[in-house]
N, C-alpha and C positions, 0 to 999 in steps of 0.2 A: 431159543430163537426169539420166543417173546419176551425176555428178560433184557438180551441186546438192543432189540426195536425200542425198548424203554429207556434202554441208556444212549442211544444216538437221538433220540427225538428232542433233548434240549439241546445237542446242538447244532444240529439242523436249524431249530427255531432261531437259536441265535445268529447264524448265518446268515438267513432269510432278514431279520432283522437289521442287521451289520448294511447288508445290501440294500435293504431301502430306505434307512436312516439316512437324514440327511447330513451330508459331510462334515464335524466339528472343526471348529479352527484349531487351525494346527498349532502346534507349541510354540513355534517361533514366534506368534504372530502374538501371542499372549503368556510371557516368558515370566519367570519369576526368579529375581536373583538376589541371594542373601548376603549381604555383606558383612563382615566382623569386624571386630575394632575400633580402636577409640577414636575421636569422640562418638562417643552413642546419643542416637537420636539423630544424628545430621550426615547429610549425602549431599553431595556435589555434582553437577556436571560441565562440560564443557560446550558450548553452542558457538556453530562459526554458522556463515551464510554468504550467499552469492559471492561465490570462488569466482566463475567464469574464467576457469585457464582455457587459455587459446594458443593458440598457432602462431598467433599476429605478437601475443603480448609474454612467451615464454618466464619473463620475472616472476610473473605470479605464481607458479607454480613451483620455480626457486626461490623465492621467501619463505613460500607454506612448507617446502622442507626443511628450510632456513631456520624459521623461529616456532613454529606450531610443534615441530617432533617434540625438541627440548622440553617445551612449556608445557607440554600433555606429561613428560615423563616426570617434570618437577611436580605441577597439581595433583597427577594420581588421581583422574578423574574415575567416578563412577559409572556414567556413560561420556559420550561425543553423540553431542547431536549435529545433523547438516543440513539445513533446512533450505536447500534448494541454492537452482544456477549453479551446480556443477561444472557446467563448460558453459563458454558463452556463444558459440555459435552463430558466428558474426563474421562476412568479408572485413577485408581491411578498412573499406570504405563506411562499414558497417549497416548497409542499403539492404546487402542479403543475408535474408537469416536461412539457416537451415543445420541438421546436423554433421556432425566432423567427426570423425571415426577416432584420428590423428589426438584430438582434443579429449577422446574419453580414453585413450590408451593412456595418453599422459596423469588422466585423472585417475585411472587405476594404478599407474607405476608411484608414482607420491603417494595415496594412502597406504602404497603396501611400506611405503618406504618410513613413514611417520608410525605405522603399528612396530615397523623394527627402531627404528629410534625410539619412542615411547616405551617400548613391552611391554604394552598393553593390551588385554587380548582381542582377537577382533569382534568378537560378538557383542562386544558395549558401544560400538560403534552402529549408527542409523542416519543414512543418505537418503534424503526425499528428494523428490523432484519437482523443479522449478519450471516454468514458463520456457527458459531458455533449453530446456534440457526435452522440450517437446518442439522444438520447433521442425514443424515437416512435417512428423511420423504419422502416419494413416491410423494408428489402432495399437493397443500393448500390446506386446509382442511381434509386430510387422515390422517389415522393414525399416533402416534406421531408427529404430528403436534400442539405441545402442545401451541406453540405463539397461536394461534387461540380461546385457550382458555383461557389462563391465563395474557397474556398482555393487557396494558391500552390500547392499538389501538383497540383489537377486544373488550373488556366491551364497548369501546360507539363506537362498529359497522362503527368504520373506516377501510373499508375492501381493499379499492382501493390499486395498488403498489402506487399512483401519492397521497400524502395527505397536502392541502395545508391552509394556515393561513396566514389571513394578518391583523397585527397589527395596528389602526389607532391610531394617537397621533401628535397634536399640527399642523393639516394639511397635514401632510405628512403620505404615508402608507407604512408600511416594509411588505412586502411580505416571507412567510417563504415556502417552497418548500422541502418536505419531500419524498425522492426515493429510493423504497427499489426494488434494483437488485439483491438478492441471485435467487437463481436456482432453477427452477419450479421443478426440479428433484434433490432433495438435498440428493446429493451424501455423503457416509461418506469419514471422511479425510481420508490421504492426497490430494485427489484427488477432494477436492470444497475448493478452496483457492481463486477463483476471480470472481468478479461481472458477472452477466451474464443476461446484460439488452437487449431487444427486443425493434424488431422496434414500436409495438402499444405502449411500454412502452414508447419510446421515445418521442411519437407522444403528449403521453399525459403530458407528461412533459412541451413540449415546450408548451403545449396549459395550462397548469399552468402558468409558468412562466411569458407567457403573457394576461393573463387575464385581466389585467391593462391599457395594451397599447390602447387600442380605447377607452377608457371610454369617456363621454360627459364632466367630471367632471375633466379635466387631470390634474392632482395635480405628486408631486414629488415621485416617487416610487422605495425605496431601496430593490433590490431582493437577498434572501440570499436561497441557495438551501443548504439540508443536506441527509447525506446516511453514510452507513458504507464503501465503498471500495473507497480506495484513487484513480487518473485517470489510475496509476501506475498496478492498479491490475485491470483492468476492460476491460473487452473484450467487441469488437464489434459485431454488433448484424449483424442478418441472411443477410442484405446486404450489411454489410462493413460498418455502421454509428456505431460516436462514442459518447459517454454521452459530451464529449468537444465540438463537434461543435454546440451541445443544447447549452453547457454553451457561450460561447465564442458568436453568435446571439442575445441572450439574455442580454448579458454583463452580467454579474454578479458583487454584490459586493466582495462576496468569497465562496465555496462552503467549508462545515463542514463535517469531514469525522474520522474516524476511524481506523480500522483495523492492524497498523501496530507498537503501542504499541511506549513505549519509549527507550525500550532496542537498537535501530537503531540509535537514537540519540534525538536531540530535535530542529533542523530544520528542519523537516521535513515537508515544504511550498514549494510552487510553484507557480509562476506567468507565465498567460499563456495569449499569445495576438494574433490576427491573424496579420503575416505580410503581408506586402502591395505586396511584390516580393512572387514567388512560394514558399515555402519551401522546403527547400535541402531534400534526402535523408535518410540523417543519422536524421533529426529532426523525423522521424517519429517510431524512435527506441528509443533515448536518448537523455537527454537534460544535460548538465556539469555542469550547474550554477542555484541558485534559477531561475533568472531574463530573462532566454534566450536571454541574450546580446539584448532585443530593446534598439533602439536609444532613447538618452534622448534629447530632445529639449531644445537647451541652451538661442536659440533666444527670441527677446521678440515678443510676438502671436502680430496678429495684430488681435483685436476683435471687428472689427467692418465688417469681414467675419462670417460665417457660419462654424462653427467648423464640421471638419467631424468624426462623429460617430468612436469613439474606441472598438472595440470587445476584450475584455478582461475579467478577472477575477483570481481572489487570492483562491491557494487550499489550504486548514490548516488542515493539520490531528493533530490529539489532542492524548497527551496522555492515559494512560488506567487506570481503577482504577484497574485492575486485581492485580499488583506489584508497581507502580505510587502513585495511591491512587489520580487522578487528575480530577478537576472539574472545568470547562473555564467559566468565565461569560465573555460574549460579549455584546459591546454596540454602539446605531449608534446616533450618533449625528450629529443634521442636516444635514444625509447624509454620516456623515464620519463612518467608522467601524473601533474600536479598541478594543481590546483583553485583559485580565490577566488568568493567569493559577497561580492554590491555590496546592499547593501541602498539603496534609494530611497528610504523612508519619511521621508527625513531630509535631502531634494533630490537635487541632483544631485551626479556627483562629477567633479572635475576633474584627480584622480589615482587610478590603478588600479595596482595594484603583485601580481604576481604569482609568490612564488619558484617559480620549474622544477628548482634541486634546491641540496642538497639534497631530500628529497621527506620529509612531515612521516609521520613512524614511526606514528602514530594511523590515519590512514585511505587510508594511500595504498605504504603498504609489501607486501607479499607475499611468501609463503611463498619462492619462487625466490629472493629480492632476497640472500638470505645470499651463496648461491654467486656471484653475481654481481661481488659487493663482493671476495668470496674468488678468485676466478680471473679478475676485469678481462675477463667476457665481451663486455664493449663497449669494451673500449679503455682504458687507465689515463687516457687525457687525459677523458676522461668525468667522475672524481672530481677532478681535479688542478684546480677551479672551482667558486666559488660561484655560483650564475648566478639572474636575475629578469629576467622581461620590467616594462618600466614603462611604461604611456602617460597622455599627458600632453596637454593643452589646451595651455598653453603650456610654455616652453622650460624643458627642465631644465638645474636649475643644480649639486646634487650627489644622488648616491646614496650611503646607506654601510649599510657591513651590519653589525650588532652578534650575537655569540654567547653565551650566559651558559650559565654553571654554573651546576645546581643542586642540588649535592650538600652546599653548605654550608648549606642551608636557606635562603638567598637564594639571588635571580639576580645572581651577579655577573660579570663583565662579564671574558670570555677570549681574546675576538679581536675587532677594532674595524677596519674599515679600510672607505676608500674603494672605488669600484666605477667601472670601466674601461665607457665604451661602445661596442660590437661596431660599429666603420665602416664605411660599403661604400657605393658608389655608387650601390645600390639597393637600399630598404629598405623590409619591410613593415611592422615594429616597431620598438623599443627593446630592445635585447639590454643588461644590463650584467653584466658578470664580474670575481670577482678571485681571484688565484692564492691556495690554501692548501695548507697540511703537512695532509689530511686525515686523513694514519694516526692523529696527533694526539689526533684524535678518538674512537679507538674505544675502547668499552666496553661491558660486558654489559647496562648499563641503557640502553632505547631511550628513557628519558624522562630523561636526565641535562641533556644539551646544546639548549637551545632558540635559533631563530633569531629575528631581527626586522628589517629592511630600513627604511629613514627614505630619502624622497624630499623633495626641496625645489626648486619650479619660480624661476623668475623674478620672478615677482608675489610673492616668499616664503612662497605657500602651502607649506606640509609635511602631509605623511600618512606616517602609521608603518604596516606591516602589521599583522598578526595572530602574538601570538609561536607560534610552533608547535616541538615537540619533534622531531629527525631520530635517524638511527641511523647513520653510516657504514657497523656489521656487517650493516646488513640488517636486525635486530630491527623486530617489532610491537609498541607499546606498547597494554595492553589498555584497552578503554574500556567501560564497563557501562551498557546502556541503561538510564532511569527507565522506571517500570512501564506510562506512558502510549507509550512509542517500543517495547517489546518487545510491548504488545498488539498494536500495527497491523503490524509489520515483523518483531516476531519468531516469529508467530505462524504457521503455514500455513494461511491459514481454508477455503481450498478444500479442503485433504485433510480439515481439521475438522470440519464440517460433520455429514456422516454421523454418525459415532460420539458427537458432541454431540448429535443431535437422538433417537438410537435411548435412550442411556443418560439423557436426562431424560424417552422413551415410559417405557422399562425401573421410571423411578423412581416415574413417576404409578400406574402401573399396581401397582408393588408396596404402593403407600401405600392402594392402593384395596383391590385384591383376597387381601394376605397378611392382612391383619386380618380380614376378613370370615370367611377359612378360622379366623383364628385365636377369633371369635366364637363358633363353631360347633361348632369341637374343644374348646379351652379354654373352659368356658359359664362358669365362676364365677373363674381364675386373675386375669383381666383384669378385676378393676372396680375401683371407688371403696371399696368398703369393705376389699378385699382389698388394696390398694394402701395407705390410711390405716391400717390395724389393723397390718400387717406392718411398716409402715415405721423401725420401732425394732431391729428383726431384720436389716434391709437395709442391705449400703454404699451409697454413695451411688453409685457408679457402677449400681449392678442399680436403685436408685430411679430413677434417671433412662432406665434404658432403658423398666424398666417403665411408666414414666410417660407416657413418648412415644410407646409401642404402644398404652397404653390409651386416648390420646388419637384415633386412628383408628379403634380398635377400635368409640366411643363412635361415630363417626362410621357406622361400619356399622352400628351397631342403629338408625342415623336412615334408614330404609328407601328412602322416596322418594326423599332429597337424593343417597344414596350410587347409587341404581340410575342419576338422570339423570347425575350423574358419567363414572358407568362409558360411560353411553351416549354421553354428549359426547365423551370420549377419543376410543372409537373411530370416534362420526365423522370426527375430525379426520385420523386415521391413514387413514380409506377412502374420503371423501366428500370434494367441493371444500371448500375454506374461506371463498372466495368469488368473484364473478364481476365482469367490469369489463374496461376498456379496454386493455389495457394498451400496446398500438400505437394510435398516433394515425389517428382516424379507421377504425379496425376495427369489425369485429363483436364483439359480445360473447363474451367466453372465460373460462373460470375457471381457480383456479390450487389445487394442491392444495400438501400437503409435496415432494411430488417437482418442482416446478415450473409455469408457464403452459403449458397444452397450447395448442398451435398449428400451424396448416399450415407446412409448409419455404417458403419462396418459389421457385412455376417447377417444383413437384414434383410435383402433379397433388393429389391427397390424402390426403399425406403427413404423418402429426401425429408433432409433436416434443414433449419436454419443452425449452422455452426457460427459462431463469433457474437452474440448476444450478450454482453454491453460493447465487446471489443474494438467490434466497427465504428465506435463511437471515435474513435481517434484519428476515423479520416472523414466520416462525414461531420462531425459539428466542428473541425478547421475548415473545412472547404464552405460551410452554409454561414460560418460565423465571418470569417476573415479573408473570402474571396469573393463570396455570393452578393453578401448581405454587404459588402464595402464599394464592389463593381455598381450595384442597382441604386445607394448614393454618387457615386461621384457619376453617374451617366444623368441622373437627375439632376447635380450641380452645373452638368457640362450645358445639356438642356435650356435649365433657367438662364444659363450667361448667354447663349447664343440670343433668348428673347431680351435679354435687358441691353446688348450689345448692338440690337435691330433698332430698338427703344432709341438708345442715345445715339446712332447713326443719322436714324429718322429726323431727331430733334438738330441733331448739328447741323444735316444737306439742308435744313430749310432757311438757316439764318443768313444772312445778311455776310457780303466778306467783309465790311468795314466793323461789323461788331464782334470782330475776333479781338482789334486791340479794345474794347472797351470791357472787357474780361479781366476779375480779378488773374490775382497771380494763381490763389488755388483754383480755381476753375478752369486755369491751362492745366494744371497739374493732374488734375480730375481727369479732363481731355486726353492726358497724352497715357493715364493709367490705360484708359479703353481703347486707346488707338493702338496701343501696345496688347494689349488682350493678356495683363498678365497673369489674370485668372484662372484662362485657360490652359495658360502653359503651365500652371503652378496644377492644376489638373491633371495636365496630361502627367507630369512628374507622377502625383497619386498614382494614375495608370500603371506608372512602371512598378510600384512598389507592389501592387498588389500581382500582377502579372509576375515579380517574381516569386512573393509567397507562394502565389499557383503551380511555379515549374518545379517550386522546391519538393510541393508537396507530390507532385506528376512523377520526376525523378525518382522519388523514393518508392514509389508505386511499382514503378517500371525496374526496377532492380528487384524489388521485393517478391515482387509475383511473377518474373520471365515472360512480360507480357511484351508485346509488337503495342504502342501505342497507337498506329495508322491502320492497324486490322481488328485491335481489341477492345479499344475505348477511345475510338476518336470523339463522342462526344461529350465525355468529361474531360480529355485534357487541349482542342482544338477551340471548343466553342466558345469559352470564355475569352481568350485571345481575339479571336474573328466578332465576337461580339463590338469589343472595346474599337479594334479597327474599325468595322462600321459604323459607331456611332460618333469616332469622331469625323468621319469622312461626313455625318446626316448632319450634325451640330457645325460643320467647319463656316459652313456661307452662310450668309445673314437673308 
């Protein structure tokens, strides 16, 4: 008996154990999958984003059967990634957002339709979720929370936000790191437009990322993270940590992201590194250039020190197949990562041509990459090749790779030669290689030497790549974003937000309240006549200030219109702005500057502020381009009524026989004022901003199922009733 009680007592203990240990991540969630076959050392995958098949727009979801089956089955990708806006979730008019059942059945019946075209299996496929694909849902797994059921993540019960994948091949492992940051409370639009990751989310990220780094087994490990919200749109979490300093610790090769479509542009990249000095200021709001101006190391390394660890990483948002029609295959070779984007709009393709390196100096170089090239930290047979994966519908019949100079003001043409393809009895790709004198190459300009690759199948289709600029030294070649790519990407609107919305309170308020003081103190400095009489005394710089102060000043002596003002500001700063749905099928809630107040989900009665930067897209239009535009042109309307009393005054006194002794312009002058076409070129202003107003009301009023006359009459009435009254105060002299 006491020999049995000896043999059940470990496992009871381990029982006990089993039962209060805390839960391991499950497999799926940290999968490891080996691949074989030639070429070794390099993996591929395939990244699409912002589908948004709808109801409304059926095509899209017929092309992505259309051309993505095929072109997954020709690439033979090692994963599919989908990094968000599954469905779009949009009325026709596109005012209401919310979820469509209709729209994720359809999004399930296409992937299953593309794993049977491709035969590819499903498990290398990873669907995150987008902003669009929360719109409404109260909480995971509540109602319309339709991702939960009809996406490839939840069928094989990948439930975690942190979902990771590491490719092994040819000794080396690519780690894939999939983050999905939408909003535990997914608000509908406009008001969930940006990531909104948590610290336990963080925690488990970084504890992905590095999964690798203590192994017994320490082999070479490329980490590539993917999610839908660019850094650009991604707020920090409850105590100020950002998804960057995860990445930038970790180093990253590049992180995959979404959200911001190609209508912005198509640089839409960022290269981010921790500098050695503090960081200014302004870096923590906007960055001007791809590259943040690091210093590029011209010197030659001395490697036979200990290189110190570079915290970096490359951000790539992709375009969308929503309107793009765009599907990225990326690929890393020994370590290096390079990119092509297949555009669809234009059918299908039956050649894909991808150089793996050289690696093009523009968007795909990094700071380390100097030393590297300098001390053959991967081996000299690394550079001693020009290498492209190719694939192909049918049979290829040559590849050749073409180099140009461009230093003589043309491209002309320095290295020409055929390309070798990489044999093996078992193959996942097309590898083709051909030996070069790389040193050849090198020089101070990363934009000297461009490459271009020409493929030609059997059928004698040919496709030429994309010429792209390399650097043998490692050099970045700078690239300057247009002013629509640094608004959305280079801009940090999350940290913005704040200091954007206090500093246009700061300006209403001053425009209100410094004149009024100045009314009061200064009683005779600031008028019309003191302003006209002096003004031959005055440079034009004092004329123009003074003219601008008196412009408000005028406005403060308009009693009524300047008190409701005052009083409207600060309700907007203290009082809801308005109330409305903003989760599908809620109760009514309102939403202030600081965000929608709402209960937490599962917390008893616990009120959050939800939509923290998101609100930002309706109140700093409404303070920038209605508020702050109305409380000018009432000031303008103002000053005319007193300059118009002015030159009334001075005309009723003269003389009627000294009207003919009047120049010509001084009838002219005369009949501008008697006409008041100032005013009326005002009241025009009136109309315009009055429409911006309904525009942005309108969209409010679809978006949140709100009664305007019971919900928010005094954000979308008052500003209307204002402008009536003060032309009715300004109309008599």
């Amino acid at each position: 008996m006491e020999t049995r009680g000896r043999r059940l007592l470990p496992v009871l203990l381990a029982l006990v154990a089993a039962a209060v240990a805390p839960p391991a991540v499950s497999r799926d969630e940290r999968e490891v999958v080996e691949v074989s076959g030639a070429p070794d050392g390099v993996v591929w995958v395939a990244q699409l984003s912002d589908l948004h098949f709808s109801v409304h727009h059926p095509e899209r979801a017929y092309d992505f059967r259309r051309y993505v089956g095929p072109a997954l089955a020709m690439v033979n990708p090692d994963l599919v990634l989908i990094t968000g806006d599954l469905t779009d979730g949009k009325s026709k008019d596109l005012l209401t957002m919310k979820q469509n059942e209709v729209e994720w059945v359809e999004y399930e019946s296409t992937i299953n339709d593309i794993i049977r075209i491709s035969k590819l299996p499903r498990r290398i496929f990873y669907d995150l979720r987008g902003n669009h694909d929360c719109f409404g849902v109260p909480a995971s797994g509540a109602n319309y929370d339709f991702y939960q059921k009809y996406s490839i993540n939840a069928k094989l019960r990948r439930q975690g936000r942190v979902q990771s994948i590491t490719v092994e091949n040819g000794g080396r492992k690519h780690l894939f790191v999939g983050f999905d940051s939408t909003m535990e409370i997914g608000l509908r639009g406009p008001t969930n437009l940006f990531g909104h990751p948590t610290d336990k989310q963080l925690i488990e990220l970084d504890q992905a990322l590095s999964q690798w780094d203590t192994g017994f087994d320490k082999v070479p490990v490329t980490k590539i993270a993917f999610g839908h919200f660019p850094l650009s749109f991604s707020a920090l979490t409850e105590s100020g940590k950002s998804i960057k300093d995860v990445f930038l610790k970790q180093s990253l090769a590049a992180y995959l992201c979404g959200h911001l479509h190609t209508r912005f542009g198509k640089n839409l990249k960022r290269y981010y590194h921790r500098a050695v000095q503090e960081p200014s200021l302004w870096e923590h709001y906007y960055q001007f250039n791809m590259h943040q101006g690091y210093a590029i190391q011209s010197n030659k390394e001395n490697c036979s020190e200990e290189a110190v660890r570079t915290e970096e990483f490359w951000e790539w948002e992709m375009g969308d197949w929503r309107k793009s029609r765009s599907m990225r295959i990326l690929a890393i070779d020994d370590g290096y990562v390079s990119y092509t984007d297949i555009d669809f709009r234009l059918g299908s393709k039956s050649i894909i041509i991808l150089p793996t390196f050289p690696l093009d100096s523009r968007f795909m170089q990094r700071a380390s990459a100097s030393r590297d090239f300098e001390c053959h930290i991967r081996g000299p047979s690394t550079f001693d090749t020009v290498r492209a994966l190719v694939f192909s519908k049918h049979e290829i019949v040559s590849v050749s790779v073409k180099i140009y100079d461009s230093r003589p003001g043309t491209l002309e043409v320095v290295f020409d030669s055929e390309m070798k393809r990489v044999d093996s009895n078992e193959t996942r790709g097309h590898m083709y290689l051909v030996p070069w004198n790389w040193r050849a190459f090198e020089d101070p300009s990363p934009s000297r030497f461009w490459l271009q690759i020409e493929v030609m199948d059997i059928t004698g289709d040919t496709s030429i790549s994309h010429l792209r600029p390399f650097s043998v030294n490692g050099l970045t070649a700078r690239v300057n974003w247009t002013w629509k790519e640094f608004f959305v990407i280079g801009i940090q609107w999350a940290s913005i937000y704040h200091p954007a919305l206090w500093c246009a309170l700061s300006l209403i308020f001053s425009l209100l309240l410094a004149p009024q003081v100045s009314a009061v103190v200064f009683k005779d400095q600031f008028t019309y006549k003191s302003l006209y009489t002096n003004g031959s005394e005055r440079t034009l710089f004092k004329s123009l200030v003074g003219g601008f102060i008196w412009l408000f000043v005028e406005l403060a002596r308009v009693i009524p219109v300047w008190i409701l003002l005052v009083v409207y500001t600060f309700y907007l700063v203290f009082l809801p702005w308005l109330f409305g749905h903003p989760i599908t099928d809620d109760n009514l809630t309102y939403m202030t500057h600081r965000g929608w107040i709402l209960k937490r989900p599962n917390s008893g009665n616990e009120v959050v502020h939800a939509g923290i930067p998101d609100v930002m897209v309706v109140v700093l239009p409404h303070l920038c381009f209605v508020l702050l535009p109305t409380i000018a042109i009432l000031a303008a309307m103002a000053a005319e009524r007193t300059a118009y009393r002015e030159h009334y005054l001075s005309r009723s006194g003269k003389k009627k026989d000294d009207y003919y002794q009047k120049s010509r312009r001084q009838i002219e002058h005369e009949n501008f004022w008697n006409g008041r076409w100032i005013r009326k070129f005002l009241c025009l202003l009136c109309l315009v901003v009055l429409w911006k107003h309904w525009k942005l009301c309108r969209a409010l009023v679809k978006a949140y199922a709100m009664n305007p006359l019971l919900h928010s009459p005094v954000l979308f009435f008052f500003i209307p009733a204002l402008m009536g009254f003060a032309i009715y105060k300004t109309s008599s002299i």
